[in-house]
C-alpha positions as CSV (number, residue, x, y, z in Angstrom):
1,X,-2.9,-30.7,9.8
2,X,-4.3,-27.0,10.8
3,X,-2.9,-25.2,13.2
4,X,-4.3,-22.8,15.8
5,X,-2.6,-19.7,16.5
6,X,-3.4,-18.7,20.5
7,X,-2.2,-15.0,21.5
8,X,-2.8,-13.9,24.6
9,X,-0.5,-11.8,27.1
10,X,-1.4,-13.8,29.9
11,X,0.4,-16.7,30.6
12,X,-1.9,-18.4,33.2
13,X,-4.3,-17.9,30.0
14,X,-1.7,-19.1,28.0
15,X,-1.2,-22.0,30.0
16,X,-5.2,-23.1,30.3
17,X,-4.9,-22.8,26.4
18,X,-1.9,-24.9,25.9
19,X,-3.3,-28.0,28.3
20,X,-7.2,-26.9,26.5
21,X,-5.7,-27.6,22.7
22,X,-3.5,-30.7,23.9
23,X,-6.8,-32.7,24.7
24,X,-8.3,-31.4,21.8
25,X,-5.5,-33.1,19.6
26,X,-5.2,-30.3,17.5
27,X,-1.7,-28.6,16.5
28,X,-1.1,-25.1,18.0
29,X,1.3,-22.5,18.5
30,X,1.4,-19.7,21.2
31,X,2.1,-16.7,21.4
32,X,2.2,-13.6,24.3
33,X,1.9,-10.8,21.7
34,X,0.9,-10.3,18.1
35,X,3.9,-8.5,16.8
36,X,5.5,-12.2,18.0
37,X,2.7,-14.1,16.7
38,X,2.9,-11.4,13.3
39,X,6.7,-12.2,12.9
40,X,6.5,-16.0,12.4
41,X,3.2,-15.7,10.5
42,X,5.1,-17.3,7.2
43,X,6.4,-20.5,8.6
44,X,3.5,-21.4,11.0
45,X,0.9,-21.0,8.3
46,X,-2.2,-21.0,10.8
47,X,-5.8,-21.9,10.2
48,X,-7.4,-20.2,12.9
49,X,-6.1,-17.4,15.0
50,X,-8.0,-17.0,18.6
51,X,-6.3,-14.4,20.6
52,X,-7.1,-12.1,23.0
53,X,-8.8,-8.6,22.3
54,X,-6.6,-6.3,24.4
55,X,-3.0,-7.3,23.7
56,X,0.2,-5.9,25.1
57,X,1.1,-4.4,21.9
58,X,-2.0,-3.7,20.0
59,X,-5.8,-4.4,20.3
60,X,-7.6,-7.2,18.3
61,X,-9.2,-4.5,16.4
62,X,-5.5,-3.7,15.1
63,X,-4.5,-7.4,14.6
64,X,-7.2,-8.4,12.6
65,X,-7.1,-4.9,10.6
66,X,-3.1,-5.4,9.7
67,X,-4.8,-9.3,9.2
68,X,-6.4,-7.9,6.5
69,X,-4.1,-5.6,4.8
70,X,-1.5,-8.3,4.3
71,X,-4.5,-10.0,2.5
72,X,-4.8,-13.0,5.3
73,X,-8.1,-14.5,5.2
74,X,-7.5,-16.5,8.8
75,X,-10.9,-17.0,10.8
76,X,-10.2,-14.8,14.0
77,X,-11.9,-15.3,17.4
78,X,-11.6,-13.4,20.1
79,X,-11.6,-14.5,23.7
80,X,-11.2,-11.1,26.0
81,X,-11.0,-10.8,29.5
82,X,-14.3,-9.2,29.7
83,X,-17.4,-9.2,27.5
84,X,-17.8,-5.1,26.5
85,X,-20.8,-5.1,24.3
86,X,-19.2,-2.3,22.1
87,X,-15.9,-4.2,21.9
88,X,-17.7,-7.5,21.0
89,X,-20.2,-5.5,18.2
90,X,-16.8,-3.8,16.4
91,X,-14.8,-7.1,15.9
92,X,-18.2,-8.7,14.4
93,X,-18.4,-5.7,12.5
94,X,-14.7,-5.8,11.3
95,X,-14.8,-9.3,10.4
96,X,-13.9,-11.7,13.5
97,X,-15.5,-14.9,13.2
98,X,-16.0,-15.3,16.8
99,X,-16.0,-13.6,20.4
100,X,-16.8,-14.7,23.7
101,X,-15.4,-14.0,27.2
102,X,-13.0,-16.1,28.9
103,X,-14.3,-17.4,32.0
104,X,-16.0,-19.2,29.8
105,X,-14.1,-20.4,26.9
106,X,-13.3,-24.0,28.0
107,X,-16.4,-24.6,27.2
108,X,-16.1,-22.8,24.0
109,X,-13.2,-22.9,22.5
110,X,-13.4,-26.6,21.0
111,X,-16.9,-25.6,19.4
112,X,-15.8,-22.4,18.3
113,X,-12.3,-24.1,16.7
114,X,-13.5,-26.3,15.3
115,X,-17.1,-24.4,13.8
116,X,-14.4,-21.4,11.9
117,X,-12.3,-24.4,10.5
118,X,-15.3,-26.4,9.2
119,X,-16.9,-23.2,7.6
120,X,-13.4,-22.1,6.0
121,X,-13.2,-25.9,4.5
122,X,-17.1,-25.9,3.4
123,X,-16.2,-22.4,2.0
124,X,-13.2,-23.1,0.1
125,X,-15.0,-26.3,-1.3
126,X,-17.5,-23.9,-2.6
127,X,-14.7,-21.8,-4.6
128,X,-13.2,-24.5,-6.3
């Protein structure tokens, strides 16, 4: 089963994910940092990271950036508190898969989940 990494320094946000994911049936784990989330990487194995794009102890920009390094090819949404244009254009540019503004991600975050993990599947059907 995938599972859906959530990060996000909030825990009311945290909380509105948790009960969001459990109707959605999907597996999740949550986290209110990335270097916690970064830590555990190995043994939860995720499929999908959504986090938020001003952490407590980096930005997105940084997450998905040290993401990459360790070679990590995890779709990555973001789901900041506000929607900054310049913000939303530099994850895009640096390889998120998604980002969108949280008042509004009930509505989005089922789509969005489950868009990333059908385009990884379609894509990795392609390479083999």
């Amino acid at each position: 089963m995938s599972i859906i990494c959530v990060i996000d320094g909030d825990i009311f946000a945290r909380k509105s994910f948790i009960d969001a994911l459990t109707r959605f049936g999907v597996e999740f784990r949550v986290f209110d940092s990335a270097g916690g989330f970064l830590t555990q990487i190995d043994s939860v194995k995720p499929e999908c990271v959504v986090s938020e794009f001003d952490l407590p102890d980096m930005s997105g920009l940084d997450l998905l950036a040290t993401l990459q390094k360790q070679g990590r090819d995890y779709p990555v949404a973001f789901i900041p508190n506000n929607n900054d244009m310049q913000s939303a254009v530099a994850a895009i540019r640096a390889g998120a898969d998604n980002y969108t503004e949280k008042p509004s991600y009930n509505s989005f975050l089922r789509p969005c989940i489950f868009s990333i993990l059908s385009t990884k599947s379609k894509t990795q059907s392609a390479d083999t």
